[in-house]
N, CA, C and O atoms as CSV, one atom per row, in Angstrom:
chain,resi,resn,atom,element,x,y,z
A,1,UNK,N,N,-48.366,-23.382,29.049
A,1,UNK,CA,C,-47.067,-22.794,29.195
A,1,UNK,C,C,-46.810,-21.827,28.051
A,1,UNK,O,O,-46.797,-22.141,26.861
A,2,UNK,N,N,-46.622,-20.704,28.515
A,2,UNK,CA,C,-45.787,-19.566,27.651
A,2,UNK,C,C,-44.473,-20.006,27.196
A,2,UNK,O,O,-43.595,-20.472,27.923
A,3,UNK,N,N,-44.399,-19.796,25.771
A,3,UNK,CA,C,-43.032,-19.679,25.602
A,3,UNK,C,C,-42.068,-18.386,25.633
A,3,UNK,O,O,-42.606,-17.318,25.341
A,4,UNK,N,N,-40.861,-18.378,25.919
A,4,UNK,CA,C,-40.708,-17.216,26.010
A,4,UNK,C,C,-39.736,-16.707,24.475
A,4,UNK,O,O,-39.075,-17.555,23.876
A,5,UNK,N,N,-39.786,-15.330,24.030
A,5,UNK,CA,C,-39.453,-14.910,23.174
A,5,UNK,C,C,-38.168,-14.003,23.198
A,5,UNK,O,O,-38.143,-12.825,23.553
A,6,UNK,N,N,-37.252,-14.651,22.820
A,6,UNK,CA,C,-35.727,-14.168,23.076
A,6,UNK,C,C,-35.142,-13.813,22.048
A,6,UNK,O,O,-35.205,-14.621,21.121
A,7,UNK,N,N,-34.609,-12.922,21.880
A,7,UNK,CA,C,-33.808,-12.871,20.912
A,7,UNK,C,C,-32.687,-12.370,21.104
A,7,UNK,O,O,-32.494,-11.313,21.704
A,8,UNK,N,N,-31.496,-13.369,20.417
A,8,UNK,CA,C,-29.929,-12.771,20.789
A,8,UNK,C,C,-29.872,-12.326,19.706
A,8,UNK,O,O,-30.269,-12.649,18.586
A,9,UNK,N,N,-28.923,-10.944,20.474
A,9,UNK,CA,C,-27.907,-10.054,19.631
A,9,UNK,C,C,-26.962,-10.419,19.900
A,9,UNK,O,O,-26.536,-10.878,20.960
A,10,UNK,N,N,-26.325,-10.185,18.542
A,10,UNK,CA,C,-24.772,-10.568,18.575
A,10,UNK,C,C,-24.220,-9.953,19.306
A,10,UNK,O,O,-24.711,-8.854,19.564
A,11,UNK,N,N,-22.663,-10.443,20.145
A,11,UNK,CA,C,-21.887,-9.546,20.563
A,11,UNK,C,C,-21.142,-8.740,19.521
A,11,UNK,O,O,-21.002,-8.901,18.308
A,12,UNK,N,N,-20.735,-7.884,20.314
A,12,UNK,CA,C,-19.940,-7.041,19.570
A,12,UNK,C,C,-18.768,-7.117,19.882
A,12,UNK,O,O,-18.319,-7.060,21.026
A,13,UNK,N,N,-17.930,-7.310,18.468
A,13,UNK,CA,C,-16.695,-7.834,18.563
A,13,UNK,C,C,-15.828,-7.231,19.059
A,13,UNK,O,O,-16.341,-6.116,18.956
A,14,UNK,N,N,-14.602,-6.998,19.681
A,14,UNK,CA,C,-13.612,-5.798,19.871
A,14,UNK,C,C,-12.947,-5.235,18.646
A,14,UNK,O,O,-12.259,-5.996,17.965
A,15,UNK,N,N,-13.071,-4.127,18.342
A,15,UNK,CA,C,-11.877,-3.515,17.346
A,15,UNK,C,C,-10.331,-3.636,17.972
A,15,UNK,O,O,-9.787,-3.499,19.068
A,16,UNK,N,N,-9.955,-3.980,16.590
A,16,UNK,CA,C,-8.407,-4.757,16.098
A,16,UNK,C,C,-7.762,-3.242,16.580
A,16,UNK,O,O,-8.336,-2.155,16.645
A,17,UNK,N,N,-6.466,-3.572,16.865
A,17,UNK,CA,C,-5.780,-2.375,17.186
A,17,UNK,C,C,-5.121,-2.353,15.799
A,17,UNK,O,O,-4.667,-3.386,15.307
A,18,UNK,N,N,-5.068,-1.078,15.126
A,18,UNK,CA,C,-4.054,-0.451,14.168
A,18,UNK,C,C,-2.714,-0.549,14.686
A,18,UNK,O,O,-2.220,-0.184,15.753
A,19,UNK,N,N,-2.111,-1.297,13.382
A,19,UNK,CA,C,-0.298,-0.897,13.614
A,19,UNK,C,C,-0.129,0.273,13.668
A,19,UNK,O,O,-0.737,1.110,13.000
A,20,UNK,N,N,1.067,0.559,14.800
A,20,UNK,CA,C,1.550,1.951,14.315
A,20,UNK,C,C,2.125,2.067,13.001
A,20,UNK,O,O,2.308,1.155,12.196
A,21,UNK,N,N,2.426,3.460,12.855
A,21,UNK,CA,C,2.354,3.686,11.389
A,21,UNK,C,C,4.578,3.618,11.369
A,21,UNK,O,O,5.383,4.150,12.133
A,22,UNK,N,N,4.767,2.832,10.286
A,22,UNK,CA,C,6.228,2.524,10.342
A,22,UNK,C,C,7.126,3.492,9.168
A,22,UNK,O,O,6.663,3.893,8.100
A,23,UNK,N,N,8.435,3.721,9.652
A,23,UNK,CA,C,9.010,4.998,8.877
A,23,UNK,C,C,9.497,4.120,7.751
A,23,UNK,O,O,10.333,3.216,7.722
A,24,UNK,N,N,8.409,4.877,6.466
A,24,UNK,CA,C,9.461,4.011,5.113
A,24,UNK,C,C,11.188,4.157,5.022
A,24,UNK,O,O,12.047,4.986,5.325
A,25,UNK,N,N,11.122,3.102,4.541
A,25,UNK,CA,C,12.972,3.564,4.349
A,25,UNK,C,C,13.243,2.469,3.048
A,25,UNK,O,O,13.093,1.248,3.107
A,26,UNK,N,N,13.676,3.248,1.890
A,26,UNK,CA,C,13.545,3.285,0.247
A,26,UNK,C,C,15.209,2.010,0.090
A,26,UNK,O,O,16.362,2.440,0.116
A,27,UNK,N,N,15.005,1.175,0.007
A,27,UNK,CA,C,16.520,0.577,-0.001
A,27,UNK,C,C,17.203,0.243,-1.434
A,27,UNK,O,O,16.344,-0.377,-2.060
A,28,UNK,N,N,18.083,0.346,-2.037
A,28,UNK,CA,C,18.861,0.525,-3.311
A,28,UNK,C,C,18.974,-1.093,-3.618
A,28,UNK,O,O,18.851,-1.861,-2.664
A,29,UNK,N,N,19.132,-1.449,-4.519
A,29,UNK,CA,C,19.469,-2.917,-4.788
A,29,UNK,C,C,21.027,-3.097,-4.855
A,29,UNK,O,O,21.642,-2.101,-4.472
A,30,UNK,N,N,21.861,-4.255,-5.299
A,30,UNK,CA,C,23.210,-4.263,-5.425
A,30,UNK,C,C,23.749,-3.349,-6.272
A,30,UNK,O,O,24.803,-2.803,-5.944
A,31,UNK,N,N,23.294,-3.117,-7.163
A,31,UNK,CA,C,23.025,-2.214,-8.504
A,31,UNK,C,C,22.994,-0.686,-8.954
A,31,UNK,O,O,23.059,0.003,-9.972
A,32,UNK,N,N,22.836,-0.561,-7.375
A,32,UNK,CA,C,21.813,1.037,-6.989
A,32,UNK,C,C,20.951,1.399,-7.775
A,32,UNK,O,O,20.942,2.491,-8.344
A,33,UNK,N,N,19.962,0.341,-7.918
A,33,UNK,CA,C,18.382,0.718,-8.551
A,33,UNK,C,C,17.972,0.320,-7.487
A,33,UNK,O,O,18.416,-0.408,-6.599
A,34,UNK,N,N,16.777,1.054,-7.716
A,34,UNK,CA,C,15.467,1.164,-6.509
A,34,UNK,C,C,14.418,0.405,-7.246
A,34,UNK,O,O,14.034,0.831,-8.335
A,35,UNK,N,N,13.788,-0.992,-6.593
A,35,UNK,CA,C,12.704,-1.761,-7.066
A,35,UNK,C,C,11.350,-0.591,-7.193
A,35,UNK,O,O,11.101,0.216,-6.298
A,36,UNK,N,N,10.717,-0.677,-8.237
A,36,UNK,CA,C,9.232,0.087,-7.991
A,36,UNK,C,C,8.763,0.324,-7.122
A,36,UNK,O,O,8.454,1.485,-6.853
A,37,UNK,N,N,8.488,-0.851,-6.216
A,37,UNK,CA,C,7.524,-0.222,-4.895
A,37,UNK,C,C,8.212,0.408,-3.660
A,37,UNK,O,O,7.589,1.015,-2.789
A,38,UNK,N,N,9.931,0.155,-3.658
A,38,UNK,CA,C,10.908,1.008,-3.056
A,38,UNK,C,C,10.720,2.665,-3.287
A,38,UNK,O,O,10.590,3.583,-2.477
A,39,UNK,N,N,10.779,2.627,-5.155
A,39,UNK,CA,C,10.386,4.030,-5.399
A,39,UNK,C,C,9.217,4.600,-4.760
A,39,UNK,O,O,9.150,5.510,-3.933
A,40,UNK,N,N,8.313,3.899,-5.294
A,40,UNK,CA,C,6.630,4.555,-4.896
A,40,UNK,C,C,6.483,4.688,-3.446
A,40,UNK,O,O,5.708,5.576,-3.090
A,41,UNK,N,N,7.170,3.865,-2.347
A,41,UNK,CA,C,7.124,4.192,-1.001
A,41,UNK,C,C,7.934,5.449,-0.697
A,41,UNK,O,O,7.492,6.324,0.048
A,42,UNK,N,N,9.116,5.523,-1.281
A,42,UNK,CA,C,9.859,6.978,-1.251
A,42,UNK,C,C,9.053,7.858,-2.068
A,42,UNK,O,O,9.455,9.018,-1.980
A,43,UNK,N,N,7.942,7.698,-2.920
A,43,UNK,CA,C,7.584,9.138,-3.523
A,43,UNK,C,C,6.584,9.422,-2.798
A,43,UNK,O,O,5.972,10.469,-3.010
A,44,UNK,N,N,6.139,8.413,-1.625
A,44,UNK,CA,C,4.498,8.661,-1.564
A,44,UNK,C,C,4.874,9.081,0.160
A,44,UNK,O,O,3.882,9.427,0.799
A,45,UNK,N,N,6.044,9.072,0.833
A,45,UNK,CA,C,6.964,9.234,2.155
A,45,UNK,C,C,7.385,10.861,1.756
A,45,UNK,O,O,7.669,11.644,2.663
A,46,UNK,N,N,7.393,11.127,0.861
A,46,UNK,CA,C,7.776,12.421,0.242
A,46,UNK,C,C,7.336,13.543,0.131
A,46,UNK,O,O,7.747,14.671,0.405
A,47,UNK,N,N,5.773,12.802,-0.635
A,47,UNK,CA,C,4.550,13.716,-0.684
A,47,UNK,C,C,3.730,14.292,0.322
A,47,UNK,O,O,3.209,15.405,0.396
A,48,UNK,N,N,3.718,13.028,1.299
A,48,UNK,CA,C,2.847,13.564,2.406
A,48,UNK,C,C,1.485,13.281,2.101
A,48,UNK,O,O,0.648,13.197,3.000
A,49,UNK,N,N,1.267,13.162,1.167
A,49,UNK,CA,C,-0.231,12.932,0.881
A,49,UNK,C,C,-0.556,11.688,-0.242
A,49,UNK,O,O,0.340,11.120,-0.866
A,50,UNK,N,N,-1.618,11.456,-0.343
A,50,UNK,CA,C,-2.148,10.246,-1.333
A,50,UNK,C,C,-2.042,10.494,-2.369
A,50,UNK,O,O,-2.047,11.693,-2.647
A,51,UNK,N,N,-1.919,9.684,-3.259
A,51,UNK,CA,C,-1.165,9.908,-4.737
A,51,UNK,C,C,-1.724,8.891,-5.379
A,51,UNK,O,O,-1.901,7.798,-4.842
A,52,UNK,N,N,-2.041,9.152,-6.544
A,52,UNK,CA,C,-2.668,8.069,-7.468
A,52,UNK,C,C,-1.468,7.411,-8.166
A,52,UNK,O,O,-0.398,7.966,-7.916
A,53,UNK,N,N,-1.417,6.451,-8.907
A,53,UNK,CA,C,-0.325,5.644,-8.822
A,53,UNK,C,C,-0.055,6.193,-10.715
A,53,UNK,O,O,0.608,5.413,-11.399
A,54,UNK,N,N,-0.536,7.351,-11.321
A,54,UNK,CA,C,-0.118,7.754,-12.452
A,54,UNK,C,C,0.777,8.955,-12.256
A,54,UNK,O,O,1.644,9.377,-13.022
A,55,UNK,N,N,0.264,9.588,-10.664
A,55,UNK,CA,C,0.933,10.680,-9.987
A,55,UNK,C,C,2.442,10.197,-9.259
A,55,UNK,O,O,3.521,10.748,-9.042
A,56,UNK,N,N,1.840,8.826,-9.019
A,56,UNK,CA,C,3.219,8.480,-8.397
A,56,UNK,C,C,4.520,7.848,-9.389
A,56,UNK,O,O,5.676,8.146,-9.088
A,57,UNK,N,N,4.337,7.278,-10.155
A,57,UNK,CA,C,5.215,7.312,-11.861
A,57,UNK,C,C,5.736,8.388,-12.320
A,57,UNK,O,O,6.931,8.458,-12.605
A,58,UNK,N,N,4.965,9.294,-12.441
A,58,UNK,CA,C,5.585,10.783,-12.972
A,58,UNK,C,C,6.651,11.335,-12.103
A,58,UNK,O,O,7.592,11.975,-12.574
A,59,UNK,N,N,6.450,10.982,-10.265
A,59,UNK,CA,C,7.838,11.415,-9.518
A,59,UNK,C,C,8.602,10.609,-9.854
A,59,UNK,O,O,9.718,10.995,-10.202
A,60,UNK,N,N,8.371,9.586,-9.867
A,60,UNK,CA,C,9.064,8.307,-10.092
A,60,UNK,C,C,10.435,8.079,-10.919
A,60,UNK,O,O,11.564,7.749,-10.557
A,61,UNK,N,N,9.890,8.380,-12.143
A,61,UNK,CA,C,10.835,9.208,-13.242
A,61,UNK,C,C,11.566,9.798,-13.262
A,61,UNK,O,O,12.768,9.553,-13.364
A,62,UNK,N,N,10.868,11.026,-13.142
A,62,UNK,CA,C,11.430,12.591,-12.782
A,62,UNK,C,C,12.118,12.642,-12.431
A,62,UNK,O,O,12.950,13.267,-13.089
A,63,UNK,N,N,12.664,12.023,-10.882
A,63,UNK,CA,C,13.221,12.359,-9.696
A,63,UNK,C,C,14.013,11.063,-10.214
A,63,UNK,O,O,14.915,10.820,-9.411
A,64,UNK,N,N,13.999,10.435,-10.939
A,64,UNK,CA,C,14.891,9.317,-11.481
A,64,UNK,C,C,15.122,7.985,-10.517
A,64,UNK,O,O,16.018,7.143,-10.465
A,65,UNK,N,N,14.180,8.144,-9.954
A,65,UNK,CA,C,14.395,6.433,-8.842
A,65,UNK,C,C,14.118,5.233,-9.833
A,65,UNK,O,O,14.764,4.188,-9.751
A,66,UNK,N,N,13.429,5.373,-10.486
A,66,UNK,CA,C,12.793,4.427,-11.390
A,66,UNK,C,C,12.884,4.643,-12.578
A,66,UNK,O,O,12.594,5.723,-13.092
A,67,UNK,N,N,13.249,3.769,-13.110
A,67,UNK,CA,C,12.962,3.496,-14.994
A,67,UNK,C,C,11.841,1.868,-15.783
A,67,UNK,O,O,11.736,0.654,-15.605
A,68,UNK,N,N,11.421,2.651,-16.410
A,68,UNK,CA,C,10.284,1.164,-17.321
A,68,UNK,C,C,10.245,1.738,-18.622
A,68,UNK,O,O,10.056,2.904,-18.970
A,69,UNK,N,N,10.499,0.503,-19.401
A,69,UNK,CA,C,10.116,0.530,-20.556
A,69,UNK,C,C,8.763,0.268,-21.044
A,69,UNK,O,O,8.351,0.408,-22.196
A,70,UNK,N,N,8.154,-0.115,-20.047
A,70,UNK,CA,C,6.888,-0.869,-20.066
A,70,UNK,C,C,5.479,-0.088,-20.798
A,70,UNK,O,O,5.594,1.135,-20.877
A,71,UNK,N,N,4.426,-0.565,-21.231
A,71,UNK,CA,C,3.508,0.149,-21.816
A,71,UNK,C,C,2.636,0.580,-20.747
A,71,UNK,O,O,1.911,1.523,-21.066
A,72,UNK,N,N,2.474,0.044,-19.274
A,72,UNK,CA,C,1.491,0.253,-18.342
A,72,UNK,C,C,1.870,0.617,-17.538
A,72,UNK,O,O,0.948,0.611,-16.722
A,73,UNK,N,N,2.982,1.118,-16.960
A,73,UNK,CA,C,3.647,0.720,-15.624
A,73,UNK,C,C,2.651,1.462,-14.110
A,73,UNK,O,O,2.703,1.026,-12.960
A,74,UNK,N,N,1.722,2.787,-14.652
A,74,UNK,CA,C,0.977,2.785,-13.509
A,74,UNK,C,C,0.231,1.150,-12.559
A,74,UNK,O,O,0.123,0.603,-11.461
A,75,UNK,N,N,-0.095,1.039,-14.026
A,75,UNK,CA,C,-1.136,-0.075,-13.630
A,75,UNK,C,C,-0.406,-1.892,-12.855
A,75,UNK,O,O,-1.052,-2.782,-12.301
A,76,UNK,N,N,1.516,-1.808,-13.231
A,76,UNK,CA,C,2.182,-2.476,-12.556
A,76,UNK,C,C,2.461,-2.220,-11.258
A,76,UNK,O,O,2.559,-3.075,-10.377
A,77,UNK,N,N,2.615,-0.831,-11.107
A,77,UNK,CA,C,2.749,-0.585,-9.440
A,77,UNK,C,C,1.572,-0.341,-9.182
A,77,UNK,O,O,1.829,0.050,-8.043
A,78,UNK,N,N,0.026,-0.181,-9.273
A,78,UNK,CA,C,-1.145,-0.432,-8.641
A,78,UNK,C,C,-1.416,-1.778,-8.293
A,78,UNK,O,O,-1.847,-2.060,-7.175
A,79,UNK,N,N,-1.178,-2.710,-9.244
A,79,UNK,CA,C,-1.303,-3.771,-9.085
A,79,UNK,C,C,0.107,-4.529,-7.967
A,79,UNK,O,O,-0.149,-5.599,-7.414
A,80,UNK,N,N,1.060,-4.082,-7.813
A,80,UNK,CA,C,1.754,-4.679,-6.995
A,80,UNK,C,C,1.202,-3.851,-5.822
A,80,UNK,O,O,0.403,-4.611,-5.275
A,81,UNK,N,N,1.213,-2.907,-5.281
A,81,UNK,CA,C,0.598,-1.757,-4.389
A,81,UNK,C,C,-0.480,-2.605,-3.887
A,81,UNK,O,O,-0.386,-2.978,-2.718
A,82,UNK,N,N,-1.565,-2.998,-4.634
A,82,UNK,CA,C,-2.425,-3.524,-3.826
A,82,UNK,C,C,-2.313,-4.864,-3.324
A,82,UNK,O,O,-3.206,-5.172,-2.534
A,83,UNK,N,N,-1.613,-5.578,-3.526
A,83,UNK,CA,C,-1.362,-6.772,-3.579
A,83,UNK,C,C,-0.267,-7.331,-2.450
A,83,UNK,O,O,-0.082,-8.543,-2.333
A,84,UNK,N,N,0.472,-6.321,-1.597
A,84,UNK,CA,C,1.236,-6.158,-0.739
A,84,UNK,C,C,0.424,-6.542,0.471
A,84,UNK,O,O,0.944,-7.261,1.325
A,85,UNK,N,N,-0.799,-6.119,0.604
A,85,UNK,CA,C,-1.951,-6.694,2.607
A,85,UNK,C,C,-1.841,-8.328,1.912
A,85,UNK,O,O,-1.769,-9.151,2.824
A,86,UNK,N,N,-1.819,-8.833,0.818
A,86,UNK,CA,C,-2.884,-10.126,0.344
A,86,UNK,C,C,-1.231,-10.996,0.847
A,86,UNK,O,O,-1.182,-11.919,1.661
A,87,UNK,N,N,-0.227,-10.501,0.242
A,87,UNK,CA,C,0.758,-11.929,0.947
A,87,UNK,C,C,1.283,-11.296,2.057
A,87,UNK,O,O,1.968,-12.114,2.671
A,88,UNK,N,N,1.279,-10.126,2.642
A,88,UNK,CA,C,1.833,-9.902,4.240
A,88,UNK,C,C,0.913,-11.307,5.309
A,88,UNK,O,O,1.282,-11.900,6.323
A,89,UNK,N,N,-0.279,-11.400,4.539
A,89,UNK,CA,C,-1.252,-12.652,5.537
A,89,UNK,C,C,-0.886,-14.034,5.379
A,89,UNK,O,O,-1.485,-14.907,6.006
């Protein structure tokens, strides 16, 4: 008896459908300050384009949505920025 020689391929999985893409909308606190990533969604809804998060501080400022005293603050809104997919799950 022959054996026979099979080999499975995996299926192929279906691709996930993309969310549509949702209109930021920048909301003020009781206070009328704008949390960081409120700002950075209004600067980056603004721009139209991708922005590095040292580019996005400098509107940030500027345009006065945001204030930090902080020594890093790019690296606080990168780090909150990325960290936004990890608890939406």
């Amino acid at each position: 008896m022959s054996k026979k020689n099979s080999t499975k391929t995996p299926k192929a999985k279906p691709a996930k459908a993309k969310p549509a893409a949702e209109t930021v909308v920048a909301t003020a606190q009781a206070d009328g300050k704008m949390s960081g990533l409120d700002a950075a969604a209004k600067v980056l809804a603004d721009a139209g384009t991708p922005l590095g998060a040292g580019e996005m501080i400098e509107r940030m400022i500027s345009q006065g949505l945001w204030k930090t005293e902080g020594k890093t603050p790019a690296a606080t809104i990168y780090t909150a920025w990325t960290m936004l997919p990890n608890m939406a799950a």
